[in-house]
C-alpha positions in Angstrom: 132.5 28.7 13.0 135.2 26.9 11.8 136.0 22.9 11.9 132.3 22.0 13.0 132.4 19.1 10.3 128.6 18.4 10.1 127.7 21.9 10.0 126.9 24.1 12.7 126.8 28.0 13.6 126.1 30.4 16.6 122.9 31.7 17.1 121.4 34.4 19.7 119.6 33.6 22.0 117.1 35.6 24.1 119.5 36.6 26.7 121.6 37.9 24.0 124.6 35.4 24.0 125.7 33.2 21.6 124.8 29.7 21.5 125.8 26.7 20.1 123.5 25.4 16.9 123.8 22.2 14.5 122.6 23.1 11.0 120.6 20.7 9.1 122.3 18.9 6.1 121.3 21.0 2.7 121.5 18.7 0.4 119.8 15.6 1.4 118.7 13.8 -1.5 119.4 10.4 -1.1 120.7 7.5 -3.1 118.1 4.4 -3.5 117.4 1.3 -5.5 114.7 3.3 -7.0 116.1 6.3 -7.7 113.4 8.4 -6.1 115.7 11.4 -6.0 117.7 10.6 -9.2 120.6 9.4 -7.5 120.2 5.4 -8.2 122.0 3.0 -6.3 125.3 1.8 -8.9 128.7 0.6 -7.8 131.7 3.0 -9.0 129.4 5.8 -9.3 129.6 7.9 -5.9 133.0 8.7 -4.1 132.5 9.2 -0.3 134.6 12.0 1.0 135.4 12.1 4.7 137.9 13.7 7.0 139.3 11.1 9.6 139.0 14.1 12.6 135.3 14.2 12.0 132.8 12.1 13.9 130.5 12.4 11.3 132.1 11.2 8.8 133.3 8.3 10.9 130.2 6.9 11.0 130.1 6.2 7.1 133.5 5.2 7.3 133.1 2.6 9.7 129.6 1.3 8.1 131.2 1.3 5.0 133.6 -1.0 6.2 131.4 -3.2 7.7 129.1 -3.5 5.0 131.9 -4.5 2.4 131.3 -1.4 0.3 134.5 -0.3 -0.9 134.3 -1.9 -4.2 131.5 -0.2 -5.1 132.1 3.5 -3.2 135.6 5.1 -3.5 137.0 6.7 -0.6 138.4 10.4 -0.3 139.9 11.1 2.6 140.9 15.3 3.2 143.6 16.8 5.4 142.6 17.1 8.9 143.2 21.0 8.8 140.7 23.2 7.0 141.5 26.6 5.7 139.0 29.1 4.4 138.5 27.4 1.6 137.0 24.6 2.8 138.5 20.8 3.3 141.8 20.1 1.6 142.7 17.2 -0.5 146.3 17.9 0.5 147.0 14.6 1.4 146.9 13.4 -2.4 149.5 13.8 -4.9 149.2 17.2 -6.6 146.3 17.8 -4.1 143.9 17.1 -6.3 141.5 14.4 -5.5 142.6 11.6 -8.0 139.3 10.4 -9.1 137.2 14.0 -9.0 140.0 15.9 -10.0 139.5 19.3 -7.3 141.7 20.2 -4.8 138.8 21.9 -2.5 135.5 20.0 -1.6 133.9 23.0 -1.8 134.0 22.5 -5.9 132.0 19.3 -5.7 129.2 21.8 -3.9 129.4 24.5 -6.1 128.4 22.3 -8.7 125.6 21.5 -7.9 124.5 24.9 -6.5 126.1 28.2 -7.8 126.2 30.5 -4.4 125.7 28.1 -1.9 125.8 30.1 1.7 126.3 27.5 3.7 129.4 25.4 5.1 130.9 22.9 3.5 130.7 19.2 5.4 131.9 15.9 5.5 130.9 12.7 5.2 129.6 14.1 1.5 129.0 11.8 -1.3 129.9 13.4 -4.8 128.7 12.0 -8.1 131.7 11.0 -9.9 130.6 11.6 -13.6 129.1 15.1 -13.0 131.6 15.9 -10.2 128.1 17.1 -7.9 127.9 16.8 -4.5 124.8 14.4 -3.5 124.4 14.5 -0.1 125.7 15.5 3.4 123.2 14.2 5.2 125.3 12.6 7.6 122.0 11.1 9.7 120.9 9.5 6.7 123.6 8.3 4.8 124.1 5.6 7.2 121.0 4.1 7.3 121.1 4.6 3.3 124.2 2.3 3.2 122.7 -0.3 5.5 119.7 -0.9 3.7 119.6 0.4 0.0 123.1 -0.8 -0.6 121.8 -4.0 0.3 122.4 -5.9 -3.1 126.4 -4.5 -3.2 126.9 -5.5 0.2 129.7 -8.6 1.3 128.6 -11.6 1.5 128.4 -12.0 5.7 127.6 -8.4 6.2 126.1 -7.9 9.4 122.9 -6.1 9.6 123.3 -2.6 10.7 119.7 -1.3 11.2 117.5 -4.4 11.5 114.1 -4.2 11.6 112.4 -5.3 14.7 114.2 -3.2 16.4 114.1 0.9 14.7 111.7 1.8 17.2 113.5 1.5 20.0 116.8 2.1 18.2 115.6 5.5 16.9 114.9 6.6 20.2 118.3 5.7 21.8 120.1 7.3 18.9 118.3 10.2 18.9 119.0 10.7 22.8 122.7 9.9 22.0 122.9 12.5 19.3 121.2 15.3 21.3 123.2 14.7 24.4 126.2 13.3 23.6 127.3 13.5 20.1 125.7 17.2 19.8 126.1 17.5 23.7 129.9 17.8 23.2 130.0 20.5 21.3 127.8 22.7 22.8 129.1 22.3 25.9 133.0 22.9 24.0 131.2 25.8 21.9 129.0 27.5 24.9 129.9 31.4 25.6 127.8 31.5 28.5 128.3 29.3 32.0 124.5 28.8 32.0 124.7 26.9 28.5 128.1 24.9 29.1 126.4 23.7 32.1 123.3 22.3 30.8 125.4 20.9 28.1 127.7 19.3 30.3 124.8 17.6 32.7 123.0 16.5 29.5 126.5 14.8 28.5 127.6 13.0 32.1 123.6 12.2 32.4 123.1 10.3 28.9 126.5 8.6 29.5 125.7 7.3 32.8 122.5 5.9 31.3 124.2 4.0 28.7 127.4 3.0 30.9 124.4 1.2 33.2 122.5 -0.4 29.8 125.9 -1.3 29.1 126.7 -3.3 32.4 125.0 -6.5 31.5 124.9 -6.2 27.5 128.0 -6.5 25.3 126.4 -3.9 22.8 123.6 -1.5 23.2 120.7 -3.4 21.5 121.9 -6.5 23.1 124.5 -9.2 21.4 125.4 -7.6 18.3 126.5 -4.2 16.8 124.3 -1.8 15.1 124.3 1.7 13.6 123.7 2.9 17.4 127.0 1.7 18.7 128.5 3.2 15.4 127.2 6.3 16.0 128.2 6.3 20.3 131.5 4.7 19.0 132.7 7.8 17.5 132.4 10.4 20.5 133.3 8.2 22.9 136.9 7.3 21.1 137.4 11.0 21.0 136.4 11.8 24.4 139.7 11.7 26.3 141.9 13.0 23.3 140.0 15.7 23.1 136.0 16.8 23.8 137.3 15.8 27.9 139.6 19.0 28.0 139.1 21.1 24.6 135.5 21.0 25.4 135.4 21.0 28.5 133.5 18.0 29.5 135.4 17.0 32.4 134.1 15.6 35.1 135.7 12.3 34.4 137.3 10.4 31.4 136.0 7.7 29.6 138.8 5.3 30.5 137.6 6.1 34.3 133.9 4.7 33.6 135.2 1.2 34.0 131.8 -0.3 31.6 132.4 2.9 28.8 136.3 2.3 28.6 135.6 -1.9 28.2 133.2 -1.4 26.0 134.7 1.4 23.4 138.0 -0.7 23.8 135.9 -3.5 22.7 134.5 -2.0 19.4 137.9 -0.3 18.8 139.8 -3.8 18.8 137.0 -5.3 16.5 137.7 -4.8 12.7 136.4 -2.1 10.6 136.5 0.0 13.7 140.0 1.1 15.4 141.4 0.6 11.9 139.5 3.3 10.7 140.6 5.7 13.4 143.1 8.4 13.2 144.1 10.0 16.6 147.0 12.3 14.6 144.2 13.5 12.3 141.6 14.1 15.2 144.2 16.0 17.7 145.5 18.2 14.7 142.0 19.3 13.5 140.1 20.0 17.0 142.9 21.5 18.5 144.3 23.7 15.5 141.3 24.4 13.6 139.4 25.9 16.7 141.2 28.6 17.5 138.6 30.4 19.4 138.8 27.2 22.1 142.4 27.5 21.5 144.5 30.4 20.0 148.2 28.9 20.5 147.1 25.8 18.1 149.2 23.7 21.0 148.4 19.7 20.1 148.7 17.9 23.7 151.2 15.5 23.4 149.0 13.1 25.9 146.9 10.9 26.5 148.5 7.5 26.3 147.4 5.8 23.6 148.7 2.2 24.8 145.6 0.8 26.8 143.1 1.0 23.5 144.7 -2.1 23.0 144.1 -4.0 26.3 142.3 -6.5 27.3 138.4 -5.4 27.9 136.8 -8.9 29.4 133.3 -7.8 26.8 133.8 -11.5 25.8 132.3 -12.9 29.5 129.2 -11.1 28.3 128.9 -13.2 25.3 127.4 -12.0 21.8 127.8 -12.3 18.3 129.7 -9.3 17.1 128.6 -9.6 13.2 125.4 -11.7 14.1 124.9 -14.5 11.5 127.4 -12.6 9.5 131.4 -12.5 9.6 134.0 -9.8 10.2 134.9 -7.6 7.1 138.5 -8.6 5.5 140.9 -5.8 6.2 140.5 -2.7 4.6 141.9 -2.1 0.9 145.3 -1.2 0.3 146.1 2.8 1.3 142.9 3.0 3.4 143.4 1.4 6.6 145.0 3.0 9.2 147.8 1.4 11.6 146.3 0.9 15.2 149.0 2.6 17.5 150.6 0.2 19.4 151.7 2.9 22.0 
């Protein structure tokens, strides 16, 4: 299955149809202080290759943002549309990469294993003196950057993943990635009603749960952002572009939940968010790269993009965005994108 940028196939079922599946990430050695895996943390070592479409990646994007890391991990960023080949780096002169030199990600994997049968994802961290893929463990790179980049991070980085309160954050994520992140695409993905519906209820239900945890807190562990409104952040500012028609999850838009559409407004105007976000490069790749959804390859020319920039009242709610930390300067040259002011 094409354009599933974390990985993810069609399996059978007992009834026979086929049904949406997320594969696990195949490489998932990680990068740590220690070097338990080999991979030791090390500024200008590691490039971290993302599309802008994918939700996945987003998350490392936006983290690395926050965190100050882009002195100390490069950023490739591929063309929106795949071919069979794997992601593109079309947008760069030559397109070649200009630091790994490939013009197909898939290189950076078949170095470090010859025959891989697997797809080839983004976010993926590639080792720049070998030119090997790492990692595309996109659960676990995030929490990686948050705490075993601590030493590279900016001075006033806020903290991502703190402590006191994983347990209860793990459990919330988890329920947003099953239902929501995940939930999206199986219900977009389902060949059988049965299976778009259960999607689709697991989808509205988890949403209505956090749009009521949301009524009386700014963020969802309470006055400042974490790696769980990173990771809601990133379907919910795709939602009425595309996953509310392409896939089908319709029974209202975000920007009609009045607590949702405040609150991913809210995040969007804060920095090392909305700058980060692409809504040319997430229409193109959903809507052309999934031609089973959609043969013609027809890009909607909708929705209005002008209200992601409206006032959203969060504020009255109070909060410290970065907690005892600041908000990250804007992004290096060539890597931030413009927010659209229509």
């Amino acid at each position: 299955m094409s354009g599933t940028a974390a990985g993810a196939h069609e399996g059978n079922t007992e009834y026979g149809r086929k049904k949406f599946k997320r594969s696990r990430s195949h490489f998932t050695d990680r990068i740590t202080q220690d070097g338990q895996d080999g991979w030791p943390v090390e500024a200008d070592r590691y490039r971290l290759v993302v599309s802008r479409a994918c939700p996945w990646a987003s998350r490392a994007l936006i983290s690395r943002r926050l965190l100050g890391l882009e002195g100390a991990i490069s950023l490739g960023v591929v063309d929106p549309i795949q071919d069979d080949r794997s992601w593109r780096f079309t947008l760069d002169p030559d397109d070649r990469d200009p630091v790994l030199g490939i013009r197909f990600l898939h290189e950076a994997y078949d170095k470090r294993e010859t025959g891989y049968p697997g797809g080839v994802s983004v976010p993926a961290i590639v080792d720049i003196p070998t030119g090997k893929l790492v990692t595309n463990d996109f659960q676990q790179i995030t929490l990686d950057l948050a705490e075993e980049w601590r030493p590279l991070h900016r001075e006033g980085a806020p903290d991502l993943y703190p402590e006191p309160l994983r347990d209860e954050m793990d459990e919330l994520m988890e329920g947003i990635f099953q239902d929501i992140n995940n939930g999206v695409y199986r219900s977009g993905f389902a060949t059988h009603q049965y299976d778009h519906e259960q999607a689709y209820e697991d989808v509205f239900r988890r949403l209505d749960e956090l749009s009521a945890r949301l009524a009386d807190r700014r963020y969802l562990m309470g006055d400042t952002i974490t790696e769980a409104d990173i990771r809601l952040f990133v379907t919910l500012v795709r939602f009425d572009p595309v996953y509310h028609g392409h896939f089908k999850c319709n029974r209202n838009k975000i920007a009609e939940d009045p607590v949702l559409w405040a609150y991913v407004r809210d995040l969007y105007q804060t920095p090392g968010f909305g700058d980060t976000v692409d809504f040319d490069h997430i229409k193109r790749h959903y809507y052309e790269v999934h031609t089973g959804i959609n043969p013609t390859q027809v890009v909607p020319a909708g929705p209005d993009l002008s209200g992601w920039l409206t006032p959203h009242g969060r504020e009255a709610l109070g909060g410290r965005p970065f907690g005892d930390g600041t908000p990250p300067p804007p992004a290096p040259p060539g890597e931030a994108n413009e927010i659209p002011q229509r």
